[in-house]
C-alpha positions in Angstrom: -34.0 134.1 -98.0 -36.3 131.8 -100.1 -35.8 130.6 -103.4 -38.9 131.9 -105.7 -38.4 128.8 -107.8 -39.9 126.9 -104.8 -43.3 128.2 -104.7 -43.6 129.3 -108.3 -46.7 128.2 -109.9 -46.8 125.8 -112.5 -46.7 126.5 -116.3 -50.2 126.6 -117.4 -52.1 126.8 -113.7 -52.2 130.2 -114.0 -55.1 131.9 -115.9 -54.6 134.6 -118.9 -57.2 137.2 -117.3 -57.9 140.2 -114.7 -57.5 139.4 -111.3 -55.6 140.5 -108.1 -52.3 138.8 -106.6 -51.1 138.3 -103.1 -47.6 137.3 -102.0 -47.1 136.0 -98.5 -43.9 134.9 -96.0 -43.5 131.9 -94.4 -45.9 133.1 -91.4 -48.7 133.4 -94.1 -48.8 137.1 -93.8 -49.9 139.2 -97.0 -46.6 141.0 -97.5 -47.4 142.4 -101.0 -50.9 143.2 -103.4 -51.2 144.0 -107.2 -53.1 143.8 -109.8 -52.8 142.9 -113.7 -55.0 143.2 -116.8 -53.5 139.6 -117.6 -52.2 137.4 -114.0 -50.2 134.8 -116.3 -48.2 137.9 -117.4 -48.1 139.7 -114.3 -46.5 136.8 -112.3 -44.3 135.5 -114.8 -42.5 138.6 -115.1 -41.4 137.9 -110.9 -40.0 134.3 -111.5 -37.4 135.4 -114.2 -33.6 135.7 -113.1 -33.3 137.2 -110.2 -30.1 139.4 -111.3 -32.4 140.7 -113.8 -35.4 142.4 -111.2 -35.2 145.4 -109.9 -33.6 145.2 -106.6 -36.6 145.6 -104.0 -38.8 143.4 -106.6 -36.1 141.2 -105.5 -35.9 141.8 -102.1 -39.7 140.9 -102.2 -39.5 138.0 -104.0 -37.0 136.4 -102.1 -39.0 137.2 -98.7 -42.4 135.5 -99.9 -42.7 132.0 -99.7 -45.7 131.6 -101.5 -48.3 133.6 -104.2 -52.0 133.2 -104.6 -54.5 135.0 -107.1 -58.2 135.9 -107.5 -60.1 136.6 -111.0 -62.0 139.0 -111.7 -64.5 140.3 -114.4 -62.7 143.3 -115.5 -60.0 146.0 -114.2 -62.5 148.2 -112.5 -62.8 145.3 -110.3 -59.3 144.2 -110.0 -58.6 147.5 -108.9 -61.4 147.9 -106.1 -60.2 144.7 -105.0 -56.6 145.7 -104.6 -57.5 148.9 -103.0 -59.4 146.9 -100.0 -56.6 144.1 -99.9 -54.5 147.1 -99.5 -56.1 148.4 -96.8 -57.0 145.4 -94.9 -53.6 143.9 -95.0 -51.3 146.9 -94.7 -48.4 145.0 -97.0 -45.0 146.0 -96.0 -43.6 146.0 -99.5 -46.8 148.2 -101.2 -46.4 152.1 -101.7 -48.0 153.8 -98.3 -48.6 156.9 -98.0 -48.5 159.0 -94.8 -49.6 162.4 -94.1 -46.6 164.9 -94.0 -48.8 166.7 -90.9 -51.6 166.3 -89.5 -54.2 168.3 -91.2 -57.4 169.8 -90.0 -60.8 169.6 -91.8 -63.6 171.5 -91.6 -66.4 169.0 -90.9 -70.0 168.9 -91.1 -71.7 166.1 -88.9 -74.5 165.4 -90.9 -74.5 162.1 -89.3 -76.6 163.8 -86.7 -79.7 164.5 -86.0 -78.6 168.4 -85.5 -75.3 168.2 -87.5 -72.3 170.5 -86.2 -69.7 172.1 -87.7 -66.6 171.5 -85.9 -62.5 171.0 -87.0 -61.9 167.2 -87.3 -58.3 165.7 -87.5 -57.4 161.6 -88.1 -59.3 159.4 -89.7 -63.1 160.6 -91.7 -65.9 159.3 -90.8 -69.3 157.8 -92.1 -71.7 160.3 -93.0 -69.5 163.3 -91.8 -68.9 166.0 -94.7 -65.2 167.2 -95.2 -63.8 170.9 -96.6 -60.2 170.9 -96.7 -57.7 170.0 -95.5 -56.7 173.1 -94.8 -53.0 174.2 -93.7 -54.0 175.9 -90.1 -56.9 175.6 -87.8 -57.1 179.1 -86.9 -58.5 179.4 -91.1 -61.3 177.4 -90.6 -62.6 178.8 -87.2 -62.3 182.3 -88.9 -63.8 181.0 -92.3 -67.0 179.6 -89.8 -67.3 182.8 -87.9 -67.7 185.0 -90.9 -69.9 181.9 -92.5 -72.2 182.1 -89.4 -74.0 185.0 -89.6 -75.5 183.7 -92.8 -76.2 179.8 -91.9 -76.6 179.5 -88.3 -75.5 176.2 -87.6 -75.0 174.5 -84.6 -71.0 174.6 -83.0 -71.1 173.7 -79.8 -70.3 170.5 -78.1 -72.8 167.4 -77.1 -72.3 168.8 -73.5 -73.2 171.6 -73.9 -76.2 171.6 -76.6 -77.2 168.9 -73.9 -77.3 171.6 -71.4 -78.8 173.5 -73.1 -81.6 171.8 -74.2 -81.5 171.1 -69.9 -82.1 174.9 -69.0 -84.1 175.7 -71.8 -81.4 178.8 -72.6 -79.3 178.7 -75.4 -75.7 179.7 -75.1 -74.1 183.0 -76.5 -74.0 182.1 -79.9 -77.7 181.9 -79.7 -78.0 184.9 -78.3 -75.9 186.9 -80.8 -77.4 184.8 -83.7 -74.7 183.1 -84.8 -76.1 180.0 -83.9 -80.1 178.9 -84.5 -80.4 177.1 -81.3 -82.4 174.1 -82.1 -81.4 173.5 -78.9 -84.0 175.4 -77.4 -86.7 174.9 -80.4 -86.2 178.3 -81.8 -86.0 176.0 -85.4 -87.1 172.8 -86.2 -84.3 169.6 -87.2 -85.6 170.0 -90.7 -84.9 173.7 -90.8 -81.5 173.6 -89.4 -80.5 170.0 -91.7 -81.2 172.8 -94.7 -79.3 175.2 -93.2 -76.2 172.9 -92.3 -76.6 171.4 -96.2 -76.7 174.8 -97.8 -73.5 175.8 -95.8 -71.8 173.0 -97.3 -73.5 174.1 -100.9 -71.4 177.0 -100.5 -68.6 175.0 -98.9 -68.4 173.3 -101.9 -68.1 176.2 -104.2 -71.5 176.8 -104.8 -71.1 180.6 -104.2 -72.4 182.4 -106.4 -76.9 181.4 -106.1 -76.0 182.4 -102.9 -75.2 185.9 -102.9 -77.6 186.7 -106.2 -79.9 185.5 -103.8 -79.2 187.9 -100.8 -78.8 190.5 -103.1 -82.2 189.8 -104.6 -83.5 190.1 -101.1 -82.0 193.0 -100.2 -83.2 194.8 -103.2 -86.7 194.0 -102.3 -86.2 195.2 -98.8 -85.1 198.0 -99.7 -87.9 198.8 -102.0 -90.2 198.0 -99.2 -88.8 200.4 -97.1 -87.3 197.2 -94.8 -84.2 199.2 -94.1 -82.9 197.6 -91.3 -83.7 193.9 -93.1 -81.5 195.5 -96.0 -79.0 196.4 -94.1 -78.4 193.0 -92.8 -78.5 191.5 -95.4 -76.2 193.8 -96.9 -74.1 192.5 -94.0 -74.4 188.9 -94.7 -72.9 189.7 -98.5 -70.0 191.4 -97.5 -69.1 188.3 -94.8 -69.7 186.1 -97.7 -67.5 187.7 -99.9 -64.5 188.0 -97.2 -64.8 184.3 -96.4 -64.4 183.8 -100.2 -61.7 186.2 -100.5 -59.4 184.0 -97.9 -59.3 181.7 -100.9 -57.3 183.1 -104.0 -58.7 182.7 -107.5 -56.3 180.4 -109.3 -58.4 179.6 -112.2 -60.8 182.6 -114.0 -63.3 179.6 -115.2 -64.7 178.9 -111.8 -63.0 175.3 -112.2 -63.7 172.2 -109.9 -60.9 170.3 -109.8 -57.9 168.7 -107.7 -54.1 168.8 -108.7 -51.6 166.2 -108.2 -47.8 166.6 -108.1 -45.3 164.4 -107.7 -41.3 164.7 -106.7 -39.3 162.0 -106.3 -36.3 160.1 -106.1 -34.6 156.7 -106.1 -35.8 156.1 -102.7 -38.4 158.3 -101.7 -41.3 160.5 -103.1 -43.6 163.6 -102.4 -46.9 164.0 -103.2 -49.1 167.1 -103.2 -52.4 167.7 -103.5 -54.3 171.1 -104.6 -58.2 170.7 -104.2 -59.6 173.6 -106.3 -63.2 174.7 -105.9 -65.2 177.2 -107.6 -61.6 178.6 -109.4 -60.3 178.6 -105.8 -57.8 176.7 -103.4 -60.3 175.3 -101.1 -57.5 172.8 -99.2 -54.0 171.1 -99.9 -52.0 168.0 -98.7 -49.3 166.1 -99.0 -47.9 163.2 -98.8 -44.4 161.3 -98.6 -43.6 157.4 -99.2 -40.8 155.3 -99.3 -39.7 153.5 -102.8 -40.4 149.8 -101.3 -41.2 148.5 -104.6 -40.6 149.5 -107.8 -42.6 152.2 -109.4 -42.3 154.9 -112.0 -44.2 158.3 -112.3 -47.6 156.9 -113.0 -47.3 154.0 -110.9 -47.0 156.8 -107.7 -49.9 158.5 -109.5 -52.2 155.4 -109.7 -51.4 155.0 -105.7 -52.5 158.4 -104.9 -55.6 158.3 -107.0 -56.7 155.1 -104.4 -55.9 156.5 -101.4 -57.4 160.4 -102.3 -60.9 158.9 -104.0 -60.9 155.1 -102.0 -63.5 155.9 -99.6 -64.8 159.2 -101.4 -67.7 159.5 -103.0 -70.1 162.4 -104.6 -69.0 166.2 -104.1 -66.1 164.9 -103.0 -64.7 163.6 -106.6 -63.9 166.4 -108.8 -64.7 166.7 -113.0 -61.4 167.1 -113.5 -57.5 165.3 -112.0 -55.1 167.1 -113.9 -52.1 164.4 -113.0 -47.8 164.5 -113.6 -48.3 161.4 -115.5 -51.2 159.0 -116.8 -51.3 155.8 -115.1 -50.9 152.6 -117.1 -54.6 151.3 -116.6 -56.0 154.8 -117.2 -59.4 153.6 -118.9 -60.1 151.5 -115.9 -58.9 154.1 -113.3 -61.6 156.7 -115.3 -64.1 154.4 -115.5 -63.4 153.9 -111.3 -63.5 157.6 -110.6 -66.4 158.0 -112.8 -68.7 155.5 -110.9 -67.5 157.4 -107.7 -68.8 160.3 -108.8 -71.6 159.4 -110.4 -70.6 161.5 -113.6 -67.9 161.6 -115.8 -64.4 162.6 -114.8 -61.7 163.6 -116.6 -58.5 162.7 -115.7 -55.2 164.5 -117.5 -52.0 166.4 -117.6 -52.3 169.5 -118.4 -50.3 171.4 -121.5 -50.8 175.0 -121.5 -52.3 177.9 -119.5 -53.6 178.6 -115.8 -53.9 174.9 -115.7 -50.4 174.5 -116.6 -48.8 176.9 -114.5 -50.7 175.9 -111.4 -49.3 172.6 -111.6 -45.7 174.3 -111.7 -46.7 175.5 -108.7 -47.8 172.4 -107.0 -44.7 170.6 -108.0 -42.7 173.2 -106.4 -44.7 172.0 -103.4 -43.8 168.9 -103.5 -40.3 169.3 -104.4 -40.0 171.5 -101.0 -41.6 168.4 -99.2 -39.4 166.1 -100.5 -36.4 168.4 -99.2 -37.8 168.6 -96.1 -38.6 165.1 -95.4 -35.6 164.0 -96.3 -34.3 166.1 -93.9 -35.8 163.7 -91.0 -32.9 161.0 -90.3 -35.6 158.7 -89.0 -37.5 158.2 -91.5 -34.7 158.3 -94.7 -34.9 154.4 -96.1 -30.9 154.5 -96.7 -30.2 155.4 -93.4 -32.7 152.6 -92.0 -31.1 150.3 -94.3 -27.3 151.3 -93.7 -28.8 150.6 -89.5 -30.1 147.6 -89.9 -27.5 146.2 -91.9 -24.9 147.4 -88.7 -26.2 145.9 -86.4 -26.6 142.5 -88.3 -22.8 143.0 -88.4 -22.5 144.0 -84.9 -24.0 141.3 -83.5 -23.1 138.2 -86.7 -26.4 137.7 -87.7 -27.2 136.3 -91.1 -29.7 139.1 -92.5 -30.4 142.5 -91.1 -33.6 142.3 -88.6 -36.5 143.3 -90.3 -38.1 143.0 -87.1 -37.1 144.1 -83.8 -39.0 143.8 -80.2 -37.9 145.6 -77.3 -38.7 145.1 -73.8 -38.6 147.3 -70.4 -39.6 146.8 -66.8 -40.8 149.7 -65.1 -42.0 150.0 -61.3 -42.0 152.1 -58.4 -40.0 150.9 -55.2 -41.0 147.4 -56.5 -44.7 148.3 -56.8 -47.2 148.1 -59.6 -44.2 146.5 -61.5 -44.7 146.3 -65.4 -43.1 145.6 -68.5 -43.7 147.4 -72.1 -42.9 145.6 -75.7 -42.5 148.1 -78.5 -41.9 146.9 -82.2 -40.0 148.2 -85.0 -40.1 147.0 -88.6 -37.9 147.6 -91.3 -36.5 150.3 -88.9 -40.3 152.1 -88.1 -42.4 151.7 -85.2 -45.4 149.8 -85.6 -47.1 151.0 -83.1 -50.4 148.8 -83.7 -48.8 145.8 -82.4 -46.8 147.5 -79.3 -48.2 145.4 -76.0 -48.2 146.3 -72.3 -47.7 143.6 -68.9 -48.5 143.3 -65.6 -46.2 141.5 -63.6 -47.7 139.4 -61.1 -47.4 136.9 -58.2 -44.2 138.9 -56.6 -43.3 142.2 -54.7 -39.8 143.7 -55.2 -37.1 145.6 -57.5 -36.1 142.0 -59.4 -35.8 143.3 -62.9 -34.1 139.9 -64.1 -37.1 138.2 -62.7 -39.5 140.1 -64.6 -37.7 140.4 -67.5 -37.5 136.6 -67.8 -41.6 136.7 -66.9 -42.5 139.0 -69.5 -40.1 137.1 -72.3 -41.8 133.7 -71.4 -45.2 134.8 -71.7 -44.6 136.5 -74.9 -42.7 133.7 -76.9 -45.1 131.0 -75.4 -48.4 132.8 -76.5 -46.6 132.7 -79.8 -45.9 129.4 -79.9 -49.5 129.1 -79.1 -50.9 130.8 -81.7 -48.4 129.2 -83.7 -50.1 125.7 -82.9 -53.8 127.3 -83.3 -55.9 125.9 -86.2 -59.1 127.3 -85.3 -59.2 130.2 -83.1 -58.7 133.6 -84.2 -57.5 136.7 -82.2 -59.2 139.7 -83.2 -57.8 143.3 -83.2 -59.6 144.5 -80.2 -57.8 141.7 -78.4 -61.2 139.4 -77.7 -60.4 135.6 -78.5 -63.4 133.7 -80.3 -63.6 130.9 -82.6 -63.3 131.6 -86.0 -66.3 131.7 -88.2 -66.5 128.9 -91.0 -66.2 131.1 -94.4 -62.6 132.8 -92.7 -59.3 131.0 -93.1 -57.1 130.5 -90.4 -54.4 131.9 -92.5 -56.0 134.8 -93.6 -53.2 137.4 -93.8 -54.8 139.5 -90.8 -52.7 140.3 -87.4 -53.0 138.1 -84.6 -51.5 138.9 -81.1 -48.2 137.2 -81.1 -48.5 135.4 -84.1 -44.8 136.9 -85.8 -41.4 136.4 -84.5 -39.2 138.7 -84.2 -35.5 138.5 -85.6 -33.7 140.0 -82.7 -35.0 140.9 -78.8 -33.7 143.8 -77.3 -34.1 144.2 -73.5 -33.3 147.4 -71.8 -30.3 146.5 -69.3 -27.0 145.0 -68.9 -25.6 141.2 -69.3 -28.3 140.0 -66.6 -31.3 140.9 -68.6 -29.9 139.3 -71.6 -28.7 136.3 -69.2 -32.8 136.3 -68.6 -33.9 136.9 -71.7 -32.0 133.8 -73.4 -32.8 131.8 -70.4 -36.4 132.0 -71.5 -35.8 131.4 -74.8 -33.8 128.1 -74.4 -36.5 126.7 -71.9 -39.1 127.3 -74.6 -36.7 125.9 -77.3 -36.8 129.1 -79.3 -33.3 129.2 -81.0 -34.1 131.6 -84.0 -34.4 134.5 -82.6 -31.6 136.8 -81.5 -31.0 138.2 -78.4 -29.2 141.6 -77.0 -29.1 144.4 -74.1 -28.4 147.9 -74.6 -27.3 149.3 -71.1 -27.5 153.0 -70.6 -24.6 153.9 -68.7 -22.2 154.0 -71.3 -24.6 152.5 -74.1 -22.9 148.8 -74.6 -24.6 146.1 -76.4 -24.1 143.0 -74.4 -25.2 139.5 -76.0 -26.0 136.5 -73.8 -22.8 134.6 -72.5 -20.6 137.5 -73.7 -17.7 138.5 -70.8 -17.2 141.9 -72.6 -19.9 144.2 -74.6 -19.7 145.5 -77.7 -19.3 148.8 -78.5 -20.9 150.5 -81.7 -19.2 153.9 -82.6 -21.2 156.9 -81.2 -22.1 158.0 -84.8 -23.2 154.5 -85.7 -26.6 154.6 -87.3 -26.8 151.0 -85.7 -26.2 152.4 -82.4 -29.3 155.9 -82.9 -31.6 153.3 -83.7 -30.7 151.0 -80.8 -31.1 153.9 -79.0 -34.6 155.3 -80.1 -35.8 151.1 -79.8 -35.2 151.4 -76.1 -36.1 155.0 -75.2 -39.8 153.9 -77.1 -40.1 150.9 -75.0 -38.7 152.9 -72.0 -41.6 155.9 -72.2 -43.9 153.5 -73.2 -43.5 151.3 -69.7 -42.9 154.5 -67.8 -46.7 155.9 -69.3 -48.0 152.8 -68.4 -46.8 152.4 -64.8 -47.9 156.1 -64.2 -51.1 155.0 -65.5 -51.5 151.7 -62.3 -50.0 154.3 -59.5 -52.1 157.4 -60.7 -55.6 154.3 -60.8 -54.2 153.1 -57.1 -54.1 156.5 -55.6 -56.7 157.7 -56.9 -58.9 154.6 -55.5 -57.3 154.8 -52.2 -58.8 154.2 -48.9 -57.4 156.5 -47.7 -59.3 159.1 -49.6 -62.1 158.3 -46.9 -60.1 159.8 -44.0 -61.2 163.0 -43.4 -58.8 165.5 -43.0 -56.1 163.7 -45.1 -54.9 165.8 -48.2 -52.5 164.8 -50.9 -49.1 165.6 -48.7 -49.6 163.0 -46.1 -51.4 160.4 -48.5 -48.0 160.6 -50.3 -46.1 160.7 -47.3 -47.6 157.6 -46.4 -47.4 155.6 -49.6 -43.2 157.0 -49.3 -43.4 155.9 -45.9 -44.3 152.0 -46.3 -44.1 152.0 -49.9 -47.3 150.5 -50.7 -51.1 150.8 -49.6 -50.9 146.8 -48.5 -47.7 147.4 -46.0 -49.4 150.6 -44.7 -52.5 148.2 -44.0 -50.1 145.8 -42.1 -48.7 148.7 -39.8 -49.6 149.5 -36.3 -51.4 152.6 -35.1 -47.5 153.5 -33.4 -46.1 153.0 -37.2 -48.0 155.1 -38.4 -47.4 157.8 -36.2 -43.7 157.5 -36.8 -44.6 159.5 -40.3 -43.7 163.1 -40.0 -46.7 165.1 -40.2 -49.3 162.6 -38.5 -51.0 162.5 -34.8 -52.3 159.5 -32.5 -56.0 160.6 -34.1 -55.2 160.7 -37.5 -53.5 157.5 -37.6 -56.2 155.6 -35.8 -58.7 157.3 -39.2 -56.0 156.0 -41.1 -56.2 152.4 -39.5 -60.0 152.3 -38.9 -60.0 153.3 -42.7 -57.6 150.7 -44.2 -59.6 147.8 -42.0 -62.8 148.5 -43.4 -61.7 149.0 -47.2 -61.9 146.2 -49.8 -59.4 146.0 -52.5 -59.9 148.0 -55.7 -60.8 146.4 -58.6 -61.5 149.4 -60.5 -60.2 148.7 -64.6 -57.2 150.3 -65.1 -58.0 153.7 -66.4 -55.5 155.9 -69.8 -55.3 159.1 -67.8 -54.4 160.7 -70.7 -57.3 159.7 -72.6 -59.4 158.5 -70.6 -60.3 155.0 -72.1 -59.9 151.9 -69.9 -58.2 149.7 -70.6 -59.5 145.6 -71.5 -57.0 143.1 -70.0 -56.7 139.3 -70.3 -56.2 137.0 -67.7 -52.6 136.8 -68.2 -52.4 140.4 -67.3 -51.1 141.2 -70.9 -53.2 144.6 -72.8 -52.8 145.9 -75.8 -52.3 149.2 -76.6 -54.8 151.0 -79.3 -53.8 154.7 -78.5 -51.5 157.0 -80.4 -48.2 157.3 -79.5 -47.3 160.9 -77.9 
């Protein structure tokens, strides 16, 4: 625990105007962001008594080891700044909001050259338009099919509009007219960009020109004896008007605007979102946080107003926020929203009428979220807390272990042996920094062996990068030198740059006999070490006779528990991953006649592709199942082969993945 009187700045050296602050830990990493209309203020308000902050202020204070500051002109700019710090640091001690499910969107790829309408989850992309999110996908595909017969626009897949274009035949939607094919050059890509932009005209609530227009038309079919042209049309208003009617009308004055309610706590808060187009609920989300700093009403407010409208833009900013409570820097947040938009905005809580009510209704929402969430036991900040703080006891260490790293070795009959690290912080997975091994250089079911491996090679490439001064390791996991204008200590990630506080291996006193062996030969003596063996589920530290035993309801113990079983799945995936690439590059697939049953009776048989390339022709046929002639294929097969070096391939996504020479990958996927 540091002592902010150590690194506090000195009376005059900081400057009386706008700017964005940055606190960091002894590793140099950004641990918190904020802003302030004056900095000398601002900061002076953290170095008072410490009995007199607010206890995580506190807690935050005391695990920074130094503060830094950058001026700006005015607030608008203080707050972009501290939106992109945000966001490029990730600090562990600023409000984050996460998704309370995974919403779908309906999106309009105008990115393209034939944009697509499609359901998107995750992440938005550039130059992709978004409607939504909306609570189930099944609304959207219905809301496009009734939209279709109106604007035709392309739904199909790159495959197959690829196909398409290939056979010169469009595919049943083109056929039915529900799609315009500009696949097959029934329209040109300026005719169908103005189709897919005045679907999202109507998308956007734009309703009404729309169906005065059809019904202009179909007047003056009708009057022109077009009756057929009339009656389609007549067709397209009515599927107009049922995709609007999925959408209630919440507000009679046709209002564009998105509603923001908040329930909260001492620990944890709800957020939910109504986005209100055209007098209608065109999408809603939600939101949950922890409490990790201190923050009032408006504070949680001013956070959600970043992370709706930080990389929005247009359309996608409402005229009005009707808000719980007015954040403190409300000119400046206008004034931000505004120059997103490109037009006023208004932002304000609402007093009386539809406006008021509605609201009601959206804090009923979030109330109900809140309830639920809290629900969760892994994710309820007391409970995390109340863990961590057990197992410090459990095991006498001197604070609770913000950080925790897990290892597991995983192999088949001692083949493609390799080892998984998972990491939890402040009780939560954090999943971008998980890493995956390959043990090399031996053959066999050593676990203590490759335990010891895998926990020398970890602590020594963080020793490493705690030596570096001018190399930086980018995200992606490609090494390069860094360029001149970025700092070494910039705040970002790096590989292996952060200790942990305690290592947990999955197995008995032997692993953690390996463990701490590694440790001491690296002269690491800060970091903690245990096992968690799954037999009877004892903790066992390193030169301990006896275990110890956590009670079965011990908090301590369920998130002991769900450390290992990540790390556990997580080597298991992997390993399934190396024995699916090897048979699936086998030799053996060149044998004709040789299907799946005896391959794998093989592989059973002499456990590995290199002892079956070692047998005799009378080995072989020992295996039930195989003749003289098929084991001389097999042996003919085998002599002429060359090793695979195929990359190793996610089957479950498909990627491949990049690995370093030290046979160490990182793992970018989502966690299943």
């Amino acid at each position: 625990m540091a002592d902010p009187s150590s690194y506090r700045p000195k009376p005059g050296q900081i400057p009386d105007s706008p700017g964005v602050y940055k606190f960091r830990d002894e590793h140099r990493r950004v641990i918190y962001v904020g802003k302030a209309k004056s900095l000398r203020q601002r900061l002076a308000s953290y170095f008072q008594d410490l009995a007199g902050l607010h206890p995580r202020t506190r807690t935050m204070v005391t695990t920074a080891a130094s503060v830094e500051w950058t001026v700006v002109s005015t607030e608008v700019e203080a707050l972009q700044l501290e939106y992109s710090w945000i966001k490029e640091f990730d600090p562990r001690f600023n409000v984050k909001y996460r998704d309370d499910k995974s919403y779908p969107y309906l999106a309009v790829t105008l990115n393209e050259e034939f944009p697509r309408v499609q359901v998107m989850r995750g992440q938005k992309k550039k130059g992709v338009r978004y409607f939504g999110p909306y609570s189930h996908a099944w609304a959207i595909r219905d809301t496009v099919d009734l939209l279709l017969r109106v604007f035709p626009v392309r739904t199909c897949s790159a495959g197959v509009f690829k196909n398409a274009e290939r056979t010169g035949r469009p595919c049943l939607l083109g056929y039915i007219d529900k799609c315009a094919a500009p696949c097959v050059g029934r329209v040109s890509p300026e005719e169908h960009r103005e189709l897919a932009e005045e679907f999202c005209d109507f998308m956007a609530g734009r309703t009404g020109t729309y169906i005065r227009r059809l019904e202009k038309d179909m007047m003056v079919a009708a009057e022109d004896m077009e009756y057929e042209k009339a009656a389609r049309l007549r067709d397209d208003i009515e599927a107009l008007k049922r995709a609007m009617e999925k959408s209630a009308v919440v507000l009679a004055d046709a209002t564009d605007a998105d509603l923001i309610a908040v329930a909260e706590d001492e620990l944890e808060a709800a957020v939910q979102i109504f986005h209100v187009r055209g007098g209608r609920v065109r999408g809603q989300r939600g939101w949950v946080t922890d409490k990790v700093e201190a923050v009032d009403t408006a504070g949680l407010v001013e956070h959600a107003l970043q992370q709706l409208y930080g990389e929005e833009s247009g359309d996608a900013v409402p005229k009005e926020v009707l808000v719980p409570a007015l954040p403190e820097d409300l000119d400046a947040i206008t004034q931000w929203l505004s120059d997103r938009r490109g037009s006023n905005v208004s932002l304000r809580i609402p007093q009386r009428g539809d406006k008021k009510a509605l609201m009601e209704t959206v804090g009923r929402n979030a109330q109900q979220a809140l309830v639920l969430h809290k629900t969760k036991r892994a994710s309820d900040l007391t409970t995390r807390s109340r863990a961590l703080e057990e197992i410090a006891e459990a095991l006498g260490l001197d604070t609770a272990p913000l950080r925790i790293e897990c290892f597991d070795i995983s192999h088949l009959q001692g083949e493609d042996v390799v080892a998984s690290m998972v990491v939890f912080e402040d009780g939560l997975p954090r999943k971008s920094e998980y890493r995956r091994f390959q043990i090399k250089g031996f053959e066999g079911q050593d676990d203590v062996r490759s335990m010891h491996e895998v926990i020398t090679r970890r602590f020594r490439r963080y020793l490493a990068e705690k030596e570096k001064t001018g190399e930086w390791v980018a995200e992606d996991g490609e090494g390069g030198e860094v360029p001149a204008d970025l700092p070494e200590d910039d705040g970002r990630p790096k590989k292996f740059a952060y200790p942990p506080q305690l290592v947990v291996v999955d197995g008995g006193r032997p692993q953690v006999a390996a463990a701490q062996r590694a440790l001491d030969e690296l002269g690491i003596d800060d970091v903690a070490v245990c096992g968690l063996a799954k037999r009877l589920e004892e903790v066992w530290l390193p030169g301990d006779d006896d275990p110890v035993v956590l009670p079965r309801s011990s908090e301590g113990l369920y998130l002991l528990q769900r450390v290992r079983d990540t790390a556990h799945d997580f080597a298991i995936r992997y390993q399934r991953t190396k024995r699916h690439k090897r048979i699936r590059t086998s030799p053996l697939d060149a044998v004709p006649g040789l299907g799946d049953t005896r391959k794998q009776a093989l592989i059973k048989h002499f456990g590995s592709v290199k002892r079956l390339r070692q047998a005799t022709i009378e080995q072989i046929c020992e295996v039930p199942g195989l003749g003289r002639k098929t084991a001389e294929a097999v042996a003919v097969a085998l002599a002429q082969a060359v090793p695979a070096t195929a990359p190793a391939v996610n089957t479950a996504t498909g990627e491949i993945i990049e690995e370093d020479d030290g046979g160490t990958q990182r793992w970018t996927g989502e966690q299943s």
